[in-house]
N, C-alpha and C positions, 0 to 999 in steps of 0.2 A: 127466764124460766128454762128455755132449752137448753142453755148453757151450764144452768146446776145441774138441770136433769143428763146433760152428757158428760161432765165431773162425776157424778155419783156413778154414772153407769163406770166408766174408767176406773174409780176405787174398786168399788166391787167386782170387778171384772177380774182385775188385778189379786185381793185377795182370794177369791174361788179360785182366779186359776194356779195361783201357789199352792194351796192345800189341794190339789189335783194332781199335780206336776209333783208332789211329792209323794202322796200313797199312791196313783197309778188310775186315778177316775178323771171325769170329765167334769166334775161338780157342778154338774147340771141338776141336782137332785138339790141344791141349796141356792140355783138363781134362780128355779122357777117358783118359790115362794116371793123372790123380789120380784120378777117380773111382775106374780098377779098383784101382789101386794104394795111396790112400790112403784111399779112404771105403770099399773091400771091397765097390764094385755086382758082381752080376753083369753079363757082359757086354753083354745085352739090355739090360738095365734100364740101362746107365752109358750106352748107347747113346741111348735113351729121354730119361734125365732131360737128358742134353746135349743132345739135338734141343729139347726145351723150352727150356731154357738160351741157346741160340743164336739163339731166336725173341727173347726179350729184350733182345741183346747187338744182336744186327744191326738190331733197330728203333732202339733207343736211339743207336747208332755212326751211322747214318745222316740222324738227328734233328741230331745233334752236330755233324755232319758239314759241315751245310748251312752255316755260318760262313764256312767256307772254298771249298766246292764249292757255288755257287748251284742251287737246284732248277732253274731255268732252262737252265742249263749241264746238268744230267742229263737234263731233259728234251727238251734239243737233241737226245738223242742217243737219245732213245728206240727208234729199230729194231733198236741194237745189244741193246738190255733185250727186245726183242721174240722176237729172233732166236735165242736162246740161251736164252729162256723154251720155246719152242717145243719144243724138245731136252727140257729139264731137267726141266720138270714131269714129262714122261710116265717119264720115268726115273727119278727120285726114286720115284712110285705101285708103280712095276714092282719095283724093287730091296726098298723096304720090306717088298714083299709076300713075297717069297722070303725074306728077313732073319730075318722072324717063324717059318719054318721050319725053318734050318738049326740043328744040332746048337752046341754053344757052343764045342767045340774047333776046328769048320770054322770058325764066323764069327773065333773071335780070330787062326786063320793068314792070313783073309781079310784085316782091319781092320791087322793089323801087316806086312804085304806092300801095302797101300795106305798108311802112313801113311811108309815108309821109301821108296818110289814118290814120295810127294809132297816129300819133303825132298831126296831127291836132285833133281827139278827146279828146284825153285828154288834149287837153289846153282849146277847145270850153268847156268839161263836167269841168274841174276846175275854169275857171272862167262864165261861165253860169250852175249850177248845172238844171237839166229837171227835179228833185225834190225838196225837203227838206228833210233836213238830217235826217235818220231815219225812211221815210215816204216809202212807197212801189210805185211802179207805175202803178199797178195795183192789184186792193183786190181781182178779180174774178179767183179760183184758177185753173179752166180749163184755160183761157185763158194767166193767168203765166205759168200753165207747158206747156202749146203748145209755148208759145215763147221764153221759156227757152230750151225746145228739138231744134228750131228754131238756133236761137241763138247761141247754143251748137256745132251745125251744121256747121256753118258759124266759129264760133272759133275754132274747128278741121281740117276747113282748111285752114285759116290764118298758124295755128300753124307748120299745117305739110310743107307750102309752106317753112317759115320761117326757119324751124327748133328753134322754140321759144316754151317757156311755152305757152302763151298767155294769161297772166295775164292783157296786160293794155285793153284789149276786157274783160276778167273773170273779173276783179275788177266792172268795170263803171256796167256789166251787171248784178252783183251781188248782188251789191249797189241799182242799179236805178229797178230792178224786185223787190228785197225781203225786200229792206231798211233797209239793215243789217249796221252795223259800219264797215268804211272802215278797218280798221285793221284784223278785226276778216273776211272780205271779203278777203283779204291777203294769210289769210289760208286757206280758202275753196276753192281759183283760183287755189292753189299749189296742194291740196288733188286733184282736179279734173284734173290738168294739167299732175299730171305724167301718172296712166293710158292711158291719152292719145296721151302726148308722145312716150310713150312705143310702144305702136299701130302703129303709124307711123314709128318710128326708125325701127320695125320687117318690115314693108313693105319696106323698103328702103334698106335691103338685097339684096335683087336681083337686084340691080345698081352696076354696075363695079365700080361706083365713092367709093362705101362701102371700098375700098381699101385703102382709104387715113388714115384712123384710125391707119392702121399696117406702112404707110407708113410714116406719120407724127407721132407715138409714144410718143418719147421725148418732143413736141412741149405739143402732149397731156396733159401727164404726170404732166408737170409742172405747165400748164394752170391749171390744175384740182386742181392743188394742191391748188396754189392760188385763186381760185374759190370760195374749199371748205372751206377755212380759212373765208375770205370774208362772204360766206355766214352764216356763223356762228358767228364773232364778228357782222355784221348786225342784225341778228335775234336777236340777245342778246342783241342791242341798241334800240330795238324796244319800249321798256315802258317809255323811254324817248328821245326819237328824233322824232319829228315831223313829219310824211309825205305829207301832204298836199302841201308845196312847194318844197318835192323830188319829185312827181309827176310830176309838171308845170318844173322843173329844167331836170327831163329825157325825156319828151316830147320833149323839143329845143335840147335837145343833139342829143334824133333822126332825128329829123328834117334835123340837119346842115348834119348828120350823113350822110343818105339815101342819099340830094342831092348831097354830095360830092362826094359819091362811084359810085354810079350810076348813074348819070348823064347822062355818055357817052354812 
């Protein structure tokens, strides 16, 4: 039994984190329907082990990444990573902190009304763009960085509820503030996603549920492995495979995803 169950976790690990390592997330927003649903976490804890999980995925996809998107090129752009750090840390700390509180039938109405939220955006921003590609959505630079700390804000705490990067929030907001290229926004969601990951994961210590990482090990282990792999041949397919309809094709995965798991 442990031995399918640490085969499965390795496939899967391996597919998410390809489709991660190629649009620029952590696809953490599509293992934690497997965790609750196929490994039987409870909800904290499926929360928990994927916040680890996604610490992995998004250093590795970023590493990967760099092939194609020069560190130079992200670090051109450093005020946008600045600006939406500023937001996101404090709200990932804030969010986790309540997280470790709530009853597990609020957090699962909470986590699956945020994850059917996130798939219908990026099907509305893929097939109705609120720009033009390239263009900014706003020139006046006080009023981007107030809605960028904003913003930042609100995606630290999607991220910490989820235990997710928060890239399909970082991508569209990255896009549609600075009207950067989606790809090269891929890399700037990842740069800003782990810090504030990180943030969260350290508040989510003092949950008993933290115990499931030494409890589930093996499961980990192998997940991880296949993740990192994943995210590494993804990243490295990035200068030629298309993401504009890997977007609209993860968006319905969540979709079905979220109302399947959580439903009840």
């Amino acid at each position: 039994m442990s031995a399918q169950r640490h085969g499965l976790g390795l496939a899967s690990g391996g597919l998410i984190g390809a489709l991660g390592g190629l649009v620029g997330l952590g696809g953490a927003e599509f293992r934690l329907p497997l965790l609750k649903g196929m490994f039987r976490l409870a909800t904290l804890e499926a929360v928990i082990f994927n916040k680890a999980m996604s610490l992995l995925v998004v250093a590795t996809a970023l590493l990967a990444r760099s092939g194609s998107i020069p560190w130079a090129e992200v670090g051109g752009h450093g005020t946008i990573i600045l600006n939406l750090l500023a937001g996101s840390l404090f709200g990932a700390w804030f969010a986790a902190g309540r997280a470790i509180r709530l009853p597990e039938k609020v957090l699962n109405t909470i986590i699956m009304l945020l994850l059917v939220g996130l798939a219908i955006l990026l099907i509305v921003e893929h097939l109705h763009p609120l720009t033009p590609v390239g263009q900014a959505l706003l020139t006046n630079p006080w009023a981007q960085a107030a809605l960028g700390v904003g913003a930042g804000f609100f995606i630290g705490v999607v991220a910490a509820l989820l235990g997710v990067a928060g890239g399909e929030l970082l991508i569209p907001t990255i896009v549609l503030l600075w009207g950067v290229d989606i790809k090269l926004a891929g890399s700037l969601s990842l740069a800003v996603s782990l810090p504030t990951m990180i943030v969260g994961f350290m508040r989510y210590r003092e949950a008993a549920a933290f115990g499931v990482l030494g409890r589930e090990r093996g499961l980990f282990l192998f997940m991880a492995l296949g993740s990192m792999l994943g995210a590494t041949l993804g990243g490295w397919s990035l200068g030629w495979v298309p993401t504009d309809w890997l977007v609209l094709g993860l968006a319905v995965i969540l979709l079905v995803s979220a109302v399947k798991v959580f439903k009840h």
